[in-house]
N, C-alpha and C positions, 0 to 999 in steps of 0.2 A: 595764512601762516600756519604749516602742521606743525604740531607740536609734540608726535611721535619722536623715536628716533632709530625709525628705520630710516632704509634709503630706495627710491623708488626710480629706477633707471630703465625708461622708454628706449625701444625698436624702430624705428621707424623704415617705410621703403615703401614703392611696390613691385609686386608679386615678381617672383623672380630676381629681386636684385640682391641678393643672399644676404639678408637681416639676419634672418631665422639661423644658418648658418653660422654666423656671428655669434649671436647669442647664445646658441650651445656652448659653442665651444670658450668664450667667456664663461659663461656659468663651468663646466671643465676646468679651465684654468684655476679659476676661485676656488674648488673643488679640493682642487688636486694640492692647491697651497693652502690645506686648511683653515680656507674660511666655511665653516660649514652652516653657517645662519644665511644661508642663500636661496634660493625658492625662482622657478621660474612658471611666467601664465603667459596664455593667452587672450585677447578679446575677445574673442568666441571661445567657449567652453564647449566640449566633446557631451552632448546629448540633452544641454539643456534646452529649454522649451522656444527661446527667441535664439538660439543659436541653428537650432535644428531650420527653422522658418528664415533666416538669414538665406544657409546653405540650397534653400529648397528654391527661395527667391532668382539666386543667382548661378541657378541651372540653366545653361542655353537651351534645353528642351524643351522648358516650358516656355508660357506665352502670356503669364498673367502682367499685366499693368505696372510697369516701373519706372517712380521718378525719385527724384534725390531725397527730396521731403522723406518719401515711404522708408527710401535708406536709410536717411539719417535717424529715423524713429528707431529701427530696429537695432544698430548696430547700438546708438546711443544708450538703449533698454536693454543688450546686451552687457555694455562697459558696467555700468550700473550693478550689472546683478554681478558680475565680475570682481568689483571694489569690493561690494560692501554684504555677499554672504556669508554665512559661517563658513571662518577658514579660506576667508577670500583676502586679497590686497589688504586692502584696511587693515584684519586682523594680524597680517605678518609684520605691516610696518609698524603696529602696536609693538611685537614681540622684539620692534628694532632686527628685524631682518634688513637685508638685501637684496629688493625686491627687481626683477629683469624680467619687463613685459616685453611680450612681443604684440605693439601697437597700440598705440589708445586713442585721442578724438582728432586726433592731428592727421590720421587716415581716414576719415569720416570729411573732413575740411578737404582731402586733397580727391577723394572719389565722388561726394557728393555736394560740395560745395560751390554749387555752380548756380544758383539764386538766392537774389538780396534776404529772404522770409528764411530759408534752410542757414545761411551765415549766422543771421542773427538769433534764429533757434541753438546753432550749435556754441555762439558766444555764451551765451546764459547756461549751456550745460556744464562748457569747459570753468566756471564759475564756482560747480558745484564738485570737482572733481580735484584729489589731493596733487600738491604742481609736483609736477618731476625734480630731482636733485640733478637728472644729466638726463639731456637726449640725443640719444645718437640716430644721426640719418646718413644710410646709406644709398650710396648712385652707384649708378652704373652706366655703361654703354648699351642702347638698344639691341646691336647685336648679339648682346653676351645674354642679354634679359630673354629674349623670345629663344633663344636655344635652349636653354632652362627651362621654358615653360611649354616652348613645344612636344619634351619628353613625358609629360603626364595629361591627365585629363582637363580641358581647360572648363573656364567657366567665364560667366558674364561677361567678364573687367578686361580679361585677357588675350582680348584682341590686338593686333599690333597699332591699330588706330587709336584705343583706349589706353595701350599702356606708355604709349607716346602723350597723349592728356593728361594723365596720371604725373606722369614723369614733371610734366612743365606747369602743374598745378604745385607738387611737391616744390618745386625749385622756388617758383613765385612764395610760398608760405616764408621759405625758410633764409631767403634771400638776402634779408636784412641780419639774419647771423653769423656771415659766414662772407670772407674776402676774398677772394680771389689772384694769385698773381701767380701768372704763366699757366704750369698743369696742376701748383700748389693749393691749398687752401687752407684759410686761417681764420680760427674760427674768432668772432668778435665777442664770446661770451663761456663765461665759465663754466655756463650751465647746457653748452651745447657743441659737441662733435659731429665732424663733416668726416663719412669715411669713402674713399671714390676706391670700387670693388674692382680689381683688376682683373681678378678670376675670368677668363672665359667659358665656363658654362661648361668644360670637361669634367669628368672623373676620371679618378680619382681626385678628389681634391687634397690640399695640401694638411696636416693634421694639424696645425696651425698659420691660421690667416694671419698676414701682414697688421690688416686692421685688428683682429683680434688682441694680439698685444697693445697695438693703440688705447684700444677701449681698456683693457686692463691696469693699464700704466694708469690712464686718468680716473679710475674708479679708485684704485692704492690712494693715489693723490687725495681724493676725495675724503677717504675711510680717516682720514690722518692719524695716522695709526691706534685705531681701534680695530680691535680685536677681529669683533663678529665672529664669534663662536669657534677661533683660532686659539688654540692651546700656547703655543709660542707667542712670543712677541711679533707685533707685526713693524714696530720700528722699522727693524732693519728694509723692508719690502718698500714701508712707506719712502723713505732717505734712497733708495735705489732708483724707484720712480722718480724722483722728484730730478735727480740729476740726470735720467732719460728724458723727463718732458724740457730740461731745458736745453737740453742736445737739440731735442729734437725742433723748442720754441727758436734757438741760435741759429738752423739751420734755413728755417722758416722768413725769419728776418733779414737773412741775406741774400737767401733770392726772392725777397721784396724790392728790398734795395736794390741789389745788381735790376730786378725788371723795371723798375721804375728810372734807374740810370741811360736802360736804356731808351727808353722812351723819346 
């Protein structure tokens, strides 16, 4: 139980299925409507010491020795140093920030969790690691994924054989949070958003994502109307949301219903 009162709001995906994207542009949003106690990281950090040995790992040019165990060491010792340096997670959600990672051990379960010894290592981490207030996980269609990722340099994971693994590893995690009926989904818990990325992989992209609002609405919802470093009241934001999320909950339930009538 943290006893902070920040808020700590996970990314989740793989490579190419436009998390990252999202996430800007949430954090933007938040921005732009004066919540300014907002802060966004990443799991790997830009030149530290197991970040750089990550990236070096998961070079296709090289040839050194790789298994999940070895990953899940390093990404794990990555998170770690991530949480809890100075000026890292921890201390924002101390400050009662709004914190918006992009990733934490939930990508480490879905890329290296593929023996019984690496699960149970990576149980006892996620043990030690503060829980998420909301996670968001984003899908997509395989098509839209590798046209995205065909445009840059790829690495290890990003094979289309891997990112198909990746993908159905992900789904297996998160399966038991998230209902399904017809192209809809509904999520079975308050602490978790399903966003299915329609985006195909062109640019320009849209200056706001469909999902992007989504995740916004339900972070408002979340904040219940506090502040977070917003001059104005945020009442009014929170009471707006709340009558989108039940649009959109109303909308949600009846083609439940109608799918299951028809059935």
């Amino acid at each position: 139980m943290r006893k902070d009162t920040g808020k700590l709001i996970i990314f989740e995906g793989v490579d190419g299925v436009g998390k990252s994207t999202l996430l800007k542009q949430t954090y933007d949003m938040l921005r732009s409507k004066g919540y300014n106690k907002v802060i966004k990281f990443k799991n790997i950090e830009e030149g530290s010491v197991t970040g750089n040995a990550i990236r070096r790992i998961l070079d296709i040019r090289r040839s050194e020795y790789v298994d999940s165990l070895r990953i899940a060491l390093l990404y794990t010792s990555e998170l770690f140093y991530v949480f809890n340096k100075k000026d890292g997670i921890n201390d924002y959600l101390k400050k009662g920030y709004i914190v918006l990672l992009d990733r934490s051990i939930y990508s480490t379960y879905a890329y290296a969790g593929d023996k019984d010894s690496t699960l149970d290592f990576l149980d006892n981490i996620k043990k030690e690691l503060p829980e998420e207030d909301l996670l968001v996980y984003t899908d997509a269609n395989i098509g839209s994924i590798m046209k995205r990722l065909n445009k840059g340099k790829k690495d290890l994971y990003e094979s289309e054989d891997k990112v198909k693994k990746h993908l159905k590893a992900y789904n297996q995690l998160f399966i038991r949070r998230v209902d399904f009926v017809g192209d809809r989904a509904v999520p079975l818990d308050n602490e978790f958003l399903y966003i299915r990325n329609s985006d195909n992989g062109n640019k320009p992209l849209p200056k706001v994502l469909p999902g992007t609002l989504e995740i916004y609405n339900k972070i408002i919802i979340m904040l219940k109307g506090e502040n977070y470093g917003r001059i104005e009241s945020s009442e009014n934001d929170y009471f707006r949301a709340i009558r989108v999320e039940f649009k959109v909950l109303w909308g949600k339930l009846l083609n439940r219903w109608k799918g299951r009538k028809n059935r």
